[in-house]
C-alpha positions as CSV (number, residue, x, y, z in Angstrom):
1,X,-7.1,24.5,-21.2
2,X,-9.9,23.9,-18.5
3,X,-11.5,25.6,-16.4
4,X,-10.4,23.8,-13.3
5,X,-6.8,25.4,-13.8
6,X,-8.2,28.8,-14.0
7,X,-10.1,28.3,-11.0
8,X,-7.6,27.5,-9.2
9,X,-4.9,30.2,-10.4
10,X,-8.1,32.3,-8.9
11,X,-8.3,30.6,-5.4
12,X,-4.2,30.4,-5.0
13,X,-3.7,34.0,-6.2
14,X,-1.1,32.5,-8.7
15,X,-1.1,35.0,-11.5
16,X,0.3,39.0,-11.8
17,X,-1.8,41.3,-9.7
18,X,-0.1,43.9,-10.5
19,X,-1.6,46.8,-12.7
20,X,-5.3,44.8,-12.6
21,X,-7.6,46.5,-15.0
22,X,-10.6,45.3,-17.2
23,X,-10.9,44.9,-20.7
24,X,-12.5,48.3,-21.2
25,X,-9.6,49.5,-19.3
26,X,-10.5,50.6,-16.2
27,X,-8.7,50.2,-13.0
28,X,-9.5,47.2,-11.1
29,X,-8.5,46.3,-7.3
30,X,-10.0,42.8,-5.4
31,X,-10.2,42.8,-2.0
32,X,-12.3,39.5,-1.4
33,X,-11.5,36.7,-4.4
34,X,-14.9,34.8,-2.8
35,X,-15.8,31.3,-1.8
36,X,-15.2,28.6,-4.5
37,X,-19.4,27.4,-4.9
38,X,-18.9,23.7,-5.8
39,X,-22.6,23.7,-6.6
40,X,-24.5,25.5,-8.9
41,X,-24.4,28.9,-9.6
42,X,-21.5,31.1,-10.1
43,X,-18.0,30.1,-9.4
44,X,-16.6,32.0,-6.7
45,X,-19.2,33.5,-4.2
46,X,-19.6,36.8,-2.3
47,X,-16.6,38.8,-3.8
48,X,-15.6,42.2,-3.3
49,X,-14.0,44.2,-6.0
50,X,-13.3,48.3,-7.0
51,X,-14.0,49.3,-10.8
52,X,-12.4,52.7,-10.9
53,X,-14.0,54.6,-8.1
54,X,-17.3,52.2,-7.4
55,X,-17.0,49.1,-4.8
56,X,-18.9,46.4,-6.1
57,X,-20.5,43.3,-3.9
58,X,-21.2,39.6,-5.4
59,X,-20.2,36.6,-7.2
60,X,-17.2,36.3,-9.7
61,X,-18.1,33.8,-12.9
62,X,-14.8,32.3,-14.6
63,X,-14.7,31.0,-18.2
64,X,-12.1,30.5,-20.7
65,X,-13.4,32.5,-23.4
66,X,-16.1,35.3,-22.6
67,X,-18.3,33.6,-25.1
68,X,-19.0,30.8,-23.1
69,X,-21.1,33.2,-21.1
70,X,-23.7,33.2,-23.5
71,X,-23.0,29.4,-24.5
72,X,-23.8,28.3,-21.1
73,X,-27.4,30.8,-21.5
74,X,-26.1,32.8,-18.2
75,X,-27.4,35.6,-20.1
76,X,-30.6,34.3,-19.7
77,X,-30.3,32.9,-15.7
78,X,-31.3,35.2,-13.0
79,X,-28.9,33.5,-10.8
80,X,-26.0,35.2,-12.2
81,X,-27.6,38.8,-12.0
82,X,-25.2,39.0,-9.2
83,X,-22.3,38.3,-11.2
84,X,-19.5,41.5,-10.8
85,X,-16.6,40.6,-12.5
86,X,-16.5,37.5,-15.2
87,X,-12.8,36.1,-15.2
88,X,-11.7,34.7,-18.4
89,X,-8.8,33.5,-20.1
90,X,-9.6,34.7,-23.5
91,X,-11.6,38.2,-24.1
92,X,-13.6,37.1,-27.5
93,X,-16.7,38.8,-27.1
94,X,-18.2,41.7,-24.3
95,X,-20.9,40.0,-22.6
96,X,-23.9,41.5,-20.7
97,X,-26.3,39.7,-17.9
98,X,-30.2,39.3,-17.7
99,X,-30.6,42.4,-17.6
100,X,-29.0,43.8,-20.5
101,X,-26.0,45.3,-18.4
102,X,-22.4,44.9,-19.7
103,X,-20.3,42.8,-16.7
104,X,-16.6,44.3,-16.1
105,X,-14.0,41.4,-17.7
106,X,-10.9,40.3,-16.3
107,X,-8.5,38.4,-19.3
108,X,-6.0,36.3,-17.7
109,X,-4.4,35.6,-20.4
110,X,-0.3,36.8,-20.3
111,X,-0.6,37.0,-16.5
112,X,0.7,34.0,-15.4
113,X,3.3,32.0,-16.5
114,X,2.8,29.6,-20.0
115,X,4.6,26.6,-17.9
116,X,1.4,26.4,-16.0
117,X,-0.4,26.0,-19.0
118,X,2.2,23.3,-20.7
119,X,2.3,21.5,-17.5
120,X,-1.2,21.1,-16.6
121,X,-1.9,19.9,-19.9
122,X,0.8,17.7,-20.0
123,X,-0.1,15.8,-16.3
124,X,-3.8,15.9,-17.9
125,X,-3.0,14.0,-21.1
126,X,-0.6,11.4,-19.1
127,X,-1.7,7.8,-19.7
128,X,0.4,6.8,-17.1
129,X,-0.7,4.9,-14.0
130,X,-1.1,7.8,-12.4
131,X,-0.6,11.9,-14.3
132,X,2.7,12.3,-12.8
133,X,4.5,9.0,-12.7
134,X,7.8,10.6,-15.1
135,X,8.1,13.4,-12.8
136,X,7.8,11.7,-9.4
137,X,11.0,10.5,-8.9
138,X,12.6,14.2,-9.3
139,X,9.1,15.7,-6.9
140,X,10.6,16.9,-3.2
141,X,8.3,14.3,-1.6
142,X,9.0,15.6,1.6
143,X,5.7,17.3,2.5
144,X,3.1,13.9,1.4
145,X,3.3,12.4,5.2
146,X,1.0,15.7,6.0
147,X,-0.8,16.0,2.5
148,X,-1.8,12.0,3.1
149,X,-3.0,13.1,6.7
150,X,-5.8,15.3,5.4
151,X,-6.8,13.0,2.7
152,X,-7.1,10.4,5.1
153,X,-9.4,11.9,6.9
154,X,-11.8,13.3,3.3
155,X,-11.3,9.0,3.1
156,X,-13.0,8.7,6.5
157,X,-15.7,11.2,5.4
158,X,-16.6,9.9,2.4
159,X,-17.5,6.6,4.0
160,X,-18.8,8.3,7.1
161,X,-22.2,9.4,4.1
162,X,-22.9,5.8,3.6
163,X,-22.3,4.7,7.0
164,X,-25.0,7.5,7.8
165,X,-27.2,6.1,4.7
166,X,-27.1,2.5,6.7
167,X,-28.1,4.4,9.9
168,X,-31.4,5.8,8.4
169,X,-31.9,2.6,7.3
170,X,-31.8,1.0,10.4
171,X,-33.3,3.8,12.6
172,X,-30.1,4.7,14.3
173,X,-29.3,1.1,15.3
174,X,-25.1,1.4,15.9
175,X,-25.5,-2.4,16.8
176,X,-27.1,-3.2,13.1
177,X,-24.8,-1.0,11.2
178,X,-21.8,-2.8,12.7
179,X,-23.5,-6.5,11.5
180,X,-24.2,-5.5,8.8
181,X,-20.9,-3.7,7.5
182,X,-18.8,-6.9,9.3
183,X,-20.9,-9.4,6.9
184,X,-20.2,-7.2,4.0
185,X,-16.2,-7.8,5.0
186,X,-16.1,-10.9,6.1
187,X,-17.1,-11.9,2.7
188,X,-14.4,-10.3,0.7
189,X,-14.5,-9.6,-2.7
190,X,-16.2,-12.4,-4.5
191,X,-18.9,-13.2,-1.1
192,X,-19.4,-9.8,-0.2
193,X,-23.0,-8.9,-1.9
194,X,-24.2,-12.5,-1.0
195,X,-23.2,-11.7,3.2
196,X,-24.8,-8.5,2.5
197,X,-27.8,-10.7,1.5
198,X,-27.4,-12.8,4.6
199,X,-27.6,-9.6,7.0
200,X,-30.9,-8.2,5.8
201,X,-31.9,-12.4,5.5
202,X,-31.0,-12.7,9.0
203,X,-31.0,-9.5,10.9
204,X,-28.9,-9.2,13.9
205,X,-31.6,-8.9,16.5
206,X,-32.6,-12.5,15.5
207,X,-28.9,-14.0,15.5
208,X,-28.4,-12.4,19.4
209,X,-31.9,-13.7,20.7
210,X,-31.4,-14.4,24.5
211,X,-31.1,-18.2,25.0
212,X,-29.8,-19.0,21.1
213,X,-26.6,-21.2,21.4
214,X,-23.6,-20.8,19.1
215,X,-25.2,-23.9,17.6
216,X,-29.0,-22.2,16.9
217,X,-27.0,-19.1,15.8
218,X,-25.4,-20.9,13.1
219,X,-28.2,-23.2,12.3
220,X,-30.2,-19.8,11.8
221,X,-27.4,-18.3,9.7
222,X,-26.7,-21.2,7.5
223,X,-30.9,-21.8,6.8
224,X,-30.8,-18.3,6.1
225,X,-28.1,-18.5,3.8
226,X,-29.7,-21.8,1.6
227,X,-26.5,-23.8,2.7
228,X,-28.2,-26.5,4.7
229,X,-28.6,-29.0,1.5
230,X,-25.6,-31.2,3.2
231,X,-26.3,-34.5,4.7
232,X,-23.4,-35.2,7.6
233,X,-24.9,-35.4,11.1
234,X,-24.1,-32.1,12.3
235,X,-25.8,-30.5,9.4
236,X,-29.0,-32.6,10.0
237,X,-28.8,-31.0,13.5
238,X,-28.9,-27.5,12.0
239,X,-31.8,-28.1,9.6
240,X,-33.6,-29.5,12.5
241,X,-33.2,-27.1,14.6
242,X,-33.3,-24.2,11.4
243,X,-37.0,-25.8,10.3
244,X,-38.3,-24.8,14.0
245,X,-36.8,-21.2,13.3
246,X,-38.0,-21.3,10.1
247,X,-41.6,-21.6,11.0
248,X,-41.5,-19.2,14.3
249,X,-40.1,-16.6,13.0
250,X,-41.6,-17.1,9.2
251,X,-38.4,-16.8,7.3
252,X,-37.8,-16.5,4.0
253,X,-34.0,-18.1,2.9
254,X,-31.2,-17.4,0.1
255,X,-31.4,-19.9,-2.3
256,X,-27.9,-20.8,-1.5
257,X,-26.6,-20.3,-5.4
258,X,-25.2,-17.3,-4.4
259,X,-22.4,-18.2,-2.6
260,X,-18.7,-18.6,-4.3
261,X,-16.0,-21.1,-3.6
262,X,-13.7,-21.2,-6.7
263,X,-10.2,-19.3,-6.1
264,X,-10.8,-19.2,-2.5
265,X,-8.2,-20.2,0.0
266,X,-10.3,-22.5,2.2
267,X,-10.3,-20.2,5.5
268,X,-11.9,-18.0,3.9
269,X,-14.7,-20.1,2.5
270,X,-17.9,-18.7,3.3
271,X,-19.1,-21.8,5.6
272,X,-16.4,-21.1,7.6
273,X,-16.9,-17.2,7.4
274,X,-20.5,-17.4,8.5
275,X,-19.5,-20.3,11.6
276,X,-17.3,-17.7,12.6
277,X,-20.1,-14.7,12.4
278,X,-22.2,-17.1,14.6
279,X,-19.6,-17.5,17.4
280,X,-18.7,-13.8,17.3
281,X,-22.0,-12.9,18.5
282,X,-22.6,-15.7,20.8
283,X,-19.2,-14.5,23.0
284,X,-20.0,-10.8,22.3
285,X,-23.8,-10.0,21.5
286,X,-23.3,-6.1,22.2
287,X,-20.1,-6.0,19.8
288,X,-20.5,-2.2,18.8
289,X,-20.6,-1.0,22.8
290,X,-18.0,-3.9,23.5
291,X,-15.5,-1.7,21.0
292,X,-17.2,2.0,21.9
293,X,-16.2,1.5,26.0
294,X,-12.7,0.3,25.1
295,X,-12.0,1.7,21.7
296,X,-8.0,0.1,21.6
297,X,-6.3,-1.7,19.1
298,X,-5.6,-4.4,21.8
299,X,-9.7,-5.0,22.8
300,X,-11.1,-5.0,19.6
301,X,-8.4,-7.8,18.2
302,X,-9.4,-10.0,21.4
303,X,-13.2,-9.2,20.2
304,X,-12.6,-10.5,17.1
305,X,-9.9,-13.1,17.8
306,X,-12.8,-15.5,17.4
307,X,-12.8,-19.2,16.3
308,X,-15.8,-21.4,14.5
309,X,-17.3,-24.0,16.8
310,X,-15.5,-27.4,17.2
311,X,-17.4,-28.8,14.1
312,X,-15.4,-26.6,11.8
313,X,-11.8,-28.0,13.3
314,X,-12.1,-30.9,11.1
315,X,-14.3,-29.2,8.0
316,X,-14.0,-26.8,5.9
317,X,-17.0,-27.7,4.0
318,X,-19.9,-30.0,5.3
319,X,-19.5,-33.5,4.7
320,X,-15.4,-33.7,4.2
321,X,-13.2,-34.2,6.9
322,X,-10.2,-32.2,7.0
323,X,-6.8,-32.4,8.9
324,X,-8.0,-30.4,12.4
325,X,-7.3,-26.9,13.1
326,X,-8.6,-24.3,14.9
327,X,-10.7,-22.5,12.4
328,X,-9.6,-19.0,14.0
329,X,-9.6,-15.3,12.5
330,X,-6.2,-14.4,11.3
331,X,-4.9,-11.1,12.1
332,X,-4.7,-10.3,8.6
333,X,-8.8,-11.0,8.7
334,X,-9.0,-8.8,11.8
335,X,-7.0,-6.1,10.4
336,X,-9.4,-5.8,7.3
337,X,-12.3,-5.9,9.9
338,X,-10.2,-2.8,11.7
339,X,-9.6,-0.7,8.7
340,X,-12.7,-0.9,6.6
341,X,-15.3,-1.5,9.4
342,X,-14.6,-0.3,12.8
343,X,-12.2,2.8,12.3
344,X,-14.9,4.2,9.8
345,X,-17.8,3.7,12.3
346,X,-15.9,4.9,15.0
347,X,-14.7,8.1,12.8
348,X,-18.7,8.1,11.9
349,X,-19.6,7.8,15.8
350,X,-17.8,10.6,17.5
351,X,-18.6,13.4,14.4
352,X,-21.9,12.6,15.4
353,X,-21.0,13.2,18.8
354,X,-19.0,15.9,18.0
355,X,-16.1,14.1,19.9
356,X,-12.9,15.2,18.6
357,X,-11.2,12.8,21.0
358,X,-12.3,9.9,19.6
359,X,-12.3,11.1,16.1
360,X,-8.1,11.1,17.3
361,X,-8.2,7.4,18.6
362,X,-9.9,6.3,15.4
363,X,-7.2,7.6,13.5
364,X,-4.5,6.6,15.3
365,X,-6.1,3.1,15.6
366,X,-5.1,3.5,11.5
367,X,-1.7,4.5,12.5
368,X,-1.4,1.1,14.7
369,X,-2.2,-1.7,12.1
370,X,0.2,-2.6,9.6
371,X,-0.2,-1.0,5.7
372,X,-1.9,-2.9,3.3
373,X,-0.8,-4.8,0.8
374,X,-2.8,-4.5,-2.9
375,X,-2.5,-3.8,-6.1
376,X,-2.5,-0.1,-5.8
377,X,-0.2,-0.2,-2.7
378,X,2.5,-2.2,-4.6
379,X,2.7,0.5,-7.6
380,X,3.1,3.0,-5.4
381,X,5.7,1.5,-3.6
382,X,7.5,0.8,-7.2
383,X,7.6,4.6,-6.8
384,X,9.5,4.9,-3.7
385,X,6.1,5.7,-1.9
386,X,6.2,3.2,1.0
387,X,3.4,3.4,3.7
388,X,4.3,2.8,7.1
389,X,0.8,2.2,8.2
390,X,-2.8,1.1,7.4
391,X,-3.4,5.1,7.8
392,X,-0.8,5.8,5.3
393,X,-2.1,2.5,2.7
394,X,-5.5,3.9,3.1
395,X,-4.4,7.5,1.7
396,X,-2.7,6.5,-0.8
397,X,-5.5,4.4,-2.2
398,X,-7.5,7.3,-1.6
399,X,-4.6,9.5,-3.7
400,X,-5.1,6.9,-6.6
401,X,-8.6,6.7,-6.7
402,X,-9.9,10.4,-5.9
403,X,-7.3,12.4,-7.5
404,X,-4.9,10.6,-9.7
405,X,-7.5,8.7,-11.9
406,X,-9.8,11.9,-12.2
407,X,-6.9,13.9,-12.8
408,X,-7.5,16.3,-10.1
409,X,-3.5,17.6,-9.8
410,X,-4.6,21.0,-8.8
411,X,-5.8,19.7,-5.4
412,X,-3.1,17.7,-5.2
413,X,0.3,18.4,-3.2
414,X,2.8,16.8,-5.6
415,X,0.8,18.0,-8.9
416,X,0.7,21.6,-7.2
417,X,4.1,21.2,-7.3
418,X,5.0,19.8,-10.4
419,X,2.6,22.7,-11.7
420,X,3.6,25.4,-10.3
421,X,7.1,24.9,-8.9
């Protein structure tokens, strides 16, 4: 038994009502079950309840034995004065507040069915994958499309607080916040801290200075970076042209030992990331208002369909010639940069504007590039859970992570139902 279950019976209404009265039998009607407090402080807030013929105002406490009153020192925190009735499972001992005064007791124990019980322990003991992997493929899965829709957009929220962290730290600068959360992407997995690194090393109102070429941009972003050590002729170009930067704008670089190439396909080799960075701003310095004024899946994928400078058609790293090709995003790069960078700053944008509209295009933005394909997305499909959108991928990583592996069934559609039929 946790607690979590009883709350929940409490919010949902889900046990007899009938015949309510408390332990020292009186007669007990609720007409206002309260606001669940996720903070501290009493469960369920300004409640409204009749103990035989006196109406009582406050805040409802829920336990799941009575003793756990005075194991959790209640008894001895003013901030449960207020406390009228005190829910329990189990009645063990009478229990009184601050104040000395006994607190009418409500034992739920009997009033709701013992399948509840046997089923909620039984999805919170699973060592499955996810809690209700045995029962899924018998679970009406008909509602989930809407259920993935809301939990889409807690996805969008949750990353909306650190995009808003990155905005303090830039003093509001939308421009910033983009660099900086594209360099943390187009690094991936294994280069992602190090472009991180690179964005603070060389902030984007350097790399956009009026009258830098694409060739000063990426002579300023490779210095930065520590990757000049190379020796071919375009690369002594760059460190000439990087050691006059250097000294006008007193730069500090990376020591260049961050940066991974092992198990990388070679397109995705940081040189060949960061070439591409330094061409992206050189056709589009104002990237952030480029997306904002035109905020369609179309636009942005001609923003991004960018391509590293003709060095890079022959190189993937300095020094060794490769057979040429345009070294150009792919689309499965751009639809990364779509679903973990611009739809969340976007999302981020218009709540701050209070812009519903656009809140909408972010979204369906989501709905318009193709579902991911990971680790998590392929077990769910194993399940007969197929997405049929990045919107869709992204809620059901978001179903894995924030309620399946922290066993949160009772806010969940499908464990509701496996619950509680």
């Amino acid at each position: 038994m946790k607690e979590a279950l009883l709350h929940h019976l409490w919010k949902t209404k889900k046990f007899d009502l009938n015949d309510l009265k408390t332990t020292d039998g009186e007669e007990l009607s609720i007409s206002n079950f309260g606001i669940h407090n996720h903070d501290a402080g009493p469960d369920f807030l300004n409640g409204k309840i009749k103990v035989g013929d006196t109406t009582w105002n406050g805040h409802i406490e829920i336990h799941i034995k009575a003793s756990d009153w005075n194991n959790h020192k209640h008894q001895n925190d003013p901030a449960y004065n207020s406390v009228i009735l005190h829910v329990v499972y189990q009645n063990d001992k009478p229990i009184t507040n601050k104040n000395g005064q006994p607190i009418p007791t409500l034992e739920l124990r009997g009033r709701f069915p013992k399948n509840y019980l046997d089923n909620y322990e039984q999805l919170t003991a699973a060592l499955s994958w996810i809690p209700c992997e045995k029962q899924l493929t018998t679970t009406d899965k008909s509602a989930l499309p809407f259920f993935l829709e809301r939990i889409l957009v807690n996805r969008l929220i949750r990353k909306q607080e650190r995009i808003e962290a990155l905005l303090d730290l830039t003093k509001n600068d939308w421009e910033e916040v983009l660099y900086r959360m594209l360099m943390r992407y187009f690094g991936l997995k294994v280069n992602g801290e190090a472009f991180e690194r690179l964005a603070e090393a060389a902030p984007l109102g350097l790399v956009k200075k009026q009258g830098l070429s694409v060739m000063q941009k990426e002579s300023l972003l490779f210095g930065q970076a520590g990757l000049l050590q190379q020796q071919d002729e375009h690369f002594v170009d760059l460190e000439k042209e990087y050691k006059h930067q250097r000294a006008k704008y007193k730069l500090t670089p990376m020591t260049g030992v961050e940066w991974k190439f092992s198990k990388l396909r070679p397109p995705n080799f940081p040189t060949i990331r960061i070439a591409q960075i330094a061409a992206l701003y050189h056709t589009t310095p104002q990237l952030f208002s480029a997306i904002v004024s035109e905020p369609t899946i179309k636009n942005i994928n001609e923003l991004l369909n960018v391509s590293a400078s003709a060095y890079w058609d022959t190189h993937y790293l300095p020094t060794k010639t490769s057979s040429k090709k345009t070294k150009r995003l792919g689309q499965t790069s751009k639809d990364v940069l779509m679903i973990n960078v611009v739809v969340p700053l976007l999302f981020t944008y218009a709540s701050q504007l209070s812009n519903e509209s656009l809140k909408e295009t972010a979204l369906t933005l989501l709905s318009e590039v193709k579902a991911e394909n990971n680790n998590i997305i392929r077990r769910w499909k194993e399940m007969e859970i197929k997405p049929n959108s990045a919107a869709q991928s992204q809620a059901l990583i978001e179903l894995k992570n924030e309620y399946c592996a922290k066993y949160d069934c009772l806010n969940c559609q499908l464990g509701q139902q496996i619950l509680f039929g």
